[in-house]
C-alpha positions in Angstrom: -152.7 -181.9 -112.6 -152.5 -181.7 -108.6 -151.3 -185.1 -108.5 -148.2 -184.3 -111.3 -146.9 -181.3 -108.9 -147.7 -183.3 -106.3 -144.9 -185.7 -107.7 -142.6 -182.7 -108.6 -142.4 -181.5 -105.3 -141.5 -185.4 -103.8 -138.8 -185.5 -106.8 -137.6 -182.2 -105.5 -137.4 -183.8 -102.1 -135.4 -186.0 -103.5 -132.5 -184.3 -104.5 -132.3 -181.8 -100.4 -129.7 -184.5 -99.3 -127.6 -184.9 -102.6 -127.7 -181.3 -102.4 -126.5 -181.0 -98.6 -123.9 -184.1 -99.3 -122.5 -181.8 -101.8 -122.5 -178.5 -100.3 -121.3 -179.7 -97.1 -117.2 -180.0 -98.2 -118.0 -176.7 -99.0 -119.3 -175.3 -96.3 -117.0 -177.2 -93.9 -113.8 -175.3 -95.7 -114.9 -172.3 -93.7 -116.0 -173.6 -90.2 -113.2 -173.0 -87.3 -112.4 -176.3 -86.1 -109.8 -176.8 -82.9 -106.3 -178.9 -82.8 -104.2 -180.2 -79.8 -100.9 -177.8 -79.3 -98.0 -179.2 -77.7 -95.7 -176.8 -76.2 -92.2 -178.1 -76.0 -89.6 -177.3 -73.1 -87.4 -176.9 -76.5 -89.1 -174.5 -78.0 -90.5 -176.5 -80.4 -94.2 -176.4 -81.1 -96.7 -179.7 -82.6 -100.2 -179.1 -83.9 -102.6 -182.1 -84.9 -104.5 -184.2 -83.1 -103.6 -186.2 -79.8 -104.2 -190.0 -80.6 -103.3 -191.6 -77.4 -101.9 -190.3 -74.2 -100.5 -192.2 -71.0 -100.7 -190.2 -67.5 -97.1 -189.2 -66.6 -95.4 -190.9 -69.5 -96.2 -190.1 -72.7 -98.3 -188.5 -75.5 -98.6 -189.2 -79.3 -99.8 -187.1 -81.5 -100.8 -187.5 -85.1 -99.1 -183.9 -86.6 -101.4 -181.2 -89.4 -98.6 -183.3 -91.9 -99.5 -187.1 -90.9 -96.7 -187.3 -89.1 -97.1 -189.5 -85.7 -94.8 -188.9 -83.0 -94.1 -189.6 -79.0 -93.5 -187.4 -76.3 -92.3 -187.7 -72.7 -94.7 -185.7 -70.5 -91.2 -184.5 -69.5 -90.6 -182.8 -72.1 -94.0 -181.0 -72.8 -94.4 -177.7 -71.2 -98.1 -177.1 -72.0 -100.7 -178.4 -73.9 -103.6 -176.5 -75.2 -106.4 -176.6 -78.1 -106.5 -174.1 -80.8 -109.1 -172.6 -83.9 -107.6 -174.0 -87.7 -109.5 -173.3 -90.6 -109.7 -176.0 -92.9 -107.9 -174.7 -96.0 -108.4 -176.2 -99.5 -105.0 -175.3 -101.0 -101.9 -176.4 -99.4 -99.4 -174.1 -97.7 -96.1 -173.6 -99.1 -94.7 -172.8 -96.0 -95.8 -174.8 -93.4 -95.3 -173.7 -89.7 -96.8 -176.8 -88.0 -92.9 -177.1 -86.7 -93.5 -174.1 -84.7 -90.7 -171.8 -86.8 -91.5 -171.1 -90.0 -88.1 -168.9 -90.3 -85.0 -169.1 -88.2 -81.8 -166.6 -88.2 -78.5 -167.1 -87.0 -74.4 -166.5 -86.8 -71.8 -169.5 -87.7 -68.5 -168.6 -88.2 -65.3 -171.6 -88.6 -62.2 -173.0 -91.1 -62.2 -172.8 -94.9 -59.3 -175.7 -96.0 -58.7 -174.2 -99.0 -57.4 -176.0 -102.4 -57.2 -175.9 -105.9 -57.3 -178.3 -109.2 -54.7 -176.8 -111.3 -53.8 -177.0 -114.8 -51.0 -177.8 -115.5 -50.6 -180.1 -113.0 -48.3 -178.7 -109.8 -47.7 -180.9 -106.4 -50.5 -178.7 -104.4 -51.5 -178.9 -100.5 -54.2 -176.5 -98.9 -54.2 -173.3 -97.3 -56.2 -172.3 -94.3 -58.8 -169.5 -93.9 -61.2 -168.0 -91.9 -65.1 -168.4 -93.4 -67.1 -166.2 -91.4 -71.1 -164.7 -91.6 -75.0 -165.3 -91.2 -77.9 -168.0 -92.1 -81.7 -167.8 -92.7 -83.8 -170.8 -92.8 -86.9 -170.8 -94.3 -89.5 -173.4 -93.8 -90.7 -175.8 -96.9 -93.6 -178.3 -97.1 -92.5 -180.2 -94.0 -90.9 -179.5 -90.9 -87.9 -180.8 -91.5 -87.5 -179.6 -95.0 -85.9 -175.5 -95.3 -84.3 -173.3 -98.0 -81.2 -172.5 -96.4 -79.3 -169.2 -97.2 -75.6 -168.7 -96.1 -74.0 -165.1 -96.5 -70.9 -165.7 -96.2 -67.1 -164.3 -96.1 -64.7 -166.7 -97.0 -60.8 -166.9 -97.3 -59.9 -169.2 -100.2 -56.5 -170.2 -102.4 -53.9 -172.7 -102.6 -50.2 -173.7 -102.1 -48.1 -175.1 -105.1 -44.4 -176.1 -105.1 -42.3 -176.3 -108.1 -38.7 -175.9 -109.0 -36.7 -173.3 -110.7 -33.1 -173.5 -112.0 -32.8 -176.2 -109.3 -34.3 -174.2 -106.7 -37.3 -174.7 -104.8 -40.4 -172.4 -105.5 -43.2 -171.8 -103.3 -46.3 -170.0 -104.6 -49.5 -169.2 -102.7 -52.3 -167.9 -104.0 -54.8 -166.0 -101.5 -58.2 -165.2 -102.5 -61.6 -163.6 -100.3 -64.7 -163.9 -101.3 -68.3 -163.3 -100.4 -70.0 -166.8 -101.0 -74.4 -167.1 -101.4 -75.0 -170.8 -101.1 -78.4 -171.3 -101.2 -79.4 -175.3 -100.1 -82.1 -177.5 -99.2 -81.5 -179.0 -95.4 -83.1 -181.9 -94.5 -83.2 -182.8 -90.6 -84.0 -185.8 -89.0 -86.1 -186.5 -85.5 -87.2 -184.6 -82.7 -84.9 -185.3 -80.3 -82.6 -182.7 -78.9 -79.9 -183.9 -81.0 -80.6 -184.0 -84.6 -78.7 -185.0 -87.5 -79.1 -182.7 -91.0 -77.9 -182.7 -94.6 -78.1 -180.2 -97.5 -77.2 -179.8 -100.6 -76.8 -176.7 -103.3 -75.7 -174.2 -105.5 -72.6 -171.7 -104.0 -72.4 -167.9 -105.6 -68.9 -166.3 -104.6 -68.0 -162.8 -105.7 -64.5 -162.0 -105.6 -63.1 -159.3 -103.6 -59.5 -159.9 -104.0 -56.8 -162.1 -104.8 -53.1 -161.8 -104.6 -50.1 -164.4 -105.1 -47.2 -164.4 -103.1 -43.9 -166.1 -104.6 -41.1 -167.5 -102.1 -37.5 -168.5 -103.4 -34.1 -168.5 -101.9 -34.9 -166.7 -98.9 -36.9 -164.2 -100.3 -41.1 -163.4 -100.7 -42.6 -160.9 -103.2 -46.3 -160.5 -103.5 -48.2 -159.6 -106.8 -52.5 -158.5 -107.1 -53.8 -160.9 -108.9 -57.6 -159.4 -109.2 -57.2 -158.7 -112.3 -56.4 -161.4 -113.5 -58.8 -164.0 -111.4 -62.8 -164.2 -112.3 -65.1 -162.2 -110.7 -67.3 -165.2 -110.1 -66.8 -168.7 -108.7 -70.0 -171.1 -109.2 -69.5 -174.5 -106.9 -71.7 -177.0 -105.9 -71.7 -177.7 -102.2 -72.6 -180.7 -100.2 -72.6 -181.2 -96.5 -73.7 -182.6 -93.3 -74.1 -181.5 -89.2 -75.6 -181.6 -85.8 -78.3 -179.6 -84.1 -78.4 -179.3 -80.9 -81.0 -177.6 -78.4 -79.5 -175.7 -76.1 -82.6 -173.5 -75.2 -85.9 -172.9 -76.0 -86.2 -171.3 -79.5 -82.1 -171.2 -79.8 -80.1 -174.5 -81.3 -75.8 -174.9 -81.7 -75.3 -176.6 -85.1 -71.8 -177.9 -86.6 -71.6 -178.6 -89.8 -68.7 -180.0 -92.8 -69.1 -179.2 -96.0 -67.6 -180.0 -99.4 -67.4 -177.0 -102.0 -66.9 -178.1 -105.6 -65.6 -175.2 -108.0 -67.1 -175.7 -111.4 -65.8 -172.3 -112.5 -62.2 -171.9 -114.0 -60.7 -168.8 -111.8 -58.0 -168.2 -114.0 -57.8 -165.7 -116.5 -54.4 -166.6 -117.8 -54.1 -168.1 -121.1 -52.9 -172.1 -120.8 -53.5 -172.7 -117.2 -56.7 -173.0 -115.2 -57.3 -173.1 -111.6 -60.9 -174.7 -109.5 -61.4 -174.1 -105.9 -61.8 -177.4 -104.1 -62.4 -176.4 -100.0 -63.5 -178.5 -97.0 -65.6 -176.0 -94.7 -65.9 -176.8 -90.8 -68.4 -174.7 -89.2 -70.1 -173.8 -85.8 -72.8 -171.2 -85.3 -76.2 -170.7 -83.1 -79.3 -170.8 -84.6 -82.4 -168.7 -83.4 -85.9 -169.9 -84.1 -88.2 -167.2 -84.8 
């Protein structure tokens, strides 16, 4: 009988470091452990683990993504070591790039045209697109939900002919635009190229046409007659540039594709097609 407990308790011995191998992932999810910080002169901010660094030259750092990159000590204005808590889920937003959201202004030229039906010999108009961004930061650094609140000045020219004269007719349109994109930008230089892509919401605030023959203009409102809503797809690219810590100058070109037929008139149909240049300044938060 002593000798049978005897053998339970050395079974039970037995299973302490399954027990501990198992737990341990467990209890490691809520012990503090410390990360390298780089500190940028850009504003910029890398945490992960520093693999290799050469005095006066250069550091690399393996990134919290698995993301390697190399520094200039140049360019790093501090380095220090900070608590993380190991975390079993995964972040949607990530903040390992140092700005998990960014604001700014961006203001620039809207050339403005339109697919008509029926076909009329058509050249663009010129407007003023105007208003404010937010980025939001996605699984990576370089991935963010971009949001563009936007005023924009849309429309066309057409020509055509009447009773042998020449008829000009130019519609003008404004609109608030929501084009909400993914952005996707590319190395950590100073100078960084970026694409997006994404769905463009514009409400209509007003539209008019203006008619010119012989000499003369006359101007009609031509709300009531255009749709409320313009659905496009829009697809661009642009520059970043770091001009000071926390604070980047982007330009950007866009394409805008109008999938919605403006129009209301019976028999002819009109789709926004616009070429957007941009500047703006962007602040990192």
């Amino acid at each position: 009988m002593i000798m049978e407990k005897v053998g339970a308790g050395i079974s039970c011995l037995h299973l302490v470091p399954v027990l501990l191998y198992i737990c341990a992932p467990i209890v490691s999810l809520g012990q503090e452990q410390m990360q390298d910080v780089l500190y940028l002169k850009n504003g910029t901010i890398i945490r992960g683990d520093i693999i290799e660094q050469i005095p006066n030259q250069t550091i690399k750092i393996a990134a919290s993504d698995g993301s390697l990159f190399v520094f200039l000590t140049s360019d790093i204005e501090k380095i220090t070591k900070e608590k993380k808590m190991v975390q079993s889920v995964p972040k949607l937003f990530s903040t390992d790039a140092g700005t998990a959201m960014s604001i700014g202004i961006r203001a620039g030229l809207n050339l403005a045209s339109m697919l008509p039906e029926p076909d009329l010999p058509t050249t663009s108009r010129t407007g003023l697109t105007v208003g404010g961004l937010v980025e939001i930061g996605l699984l990576s650094r370089s991935l963010v939900l971009l949001i563009e609140p936007t005023y924009t000045q849309k429309g066309a020219k057409f020509t055509t002919s009447s009773f042998g004269q020449e008829v000009t007719i130019i519609l003008k349109s404004s609109y608030i635009e929501i084009p909400v994109s993914l952005k996707a930008e590319f190395g950590r230089a100073k100078l960084k190229p970026y694409i997006f892509a994404g769905p463009n919401l514009g409400l209509n605030l007003g539209a008019e046409l203006q008619v010119q023959a012989g000499g003369q203009t006359q101007t009609y409102d031509t709300k009531d007659r255009t749709e409320s809503i313009d659905f496009a797809i829009d697809l661009g690219s642009g520059l970043s540039y770091d001009i000071a810590a926390g604070t980047s100058m982007i330009v950007d070109i866009r394409y805008s594709l109008g999938l919605t037929d403006t129009d209301k008139n019976p028999g002819t149909s009109a789709k926004s097609r616009d070429i957007k240049t941009l500047i703006g300044v962007v602040f990192h938060l």
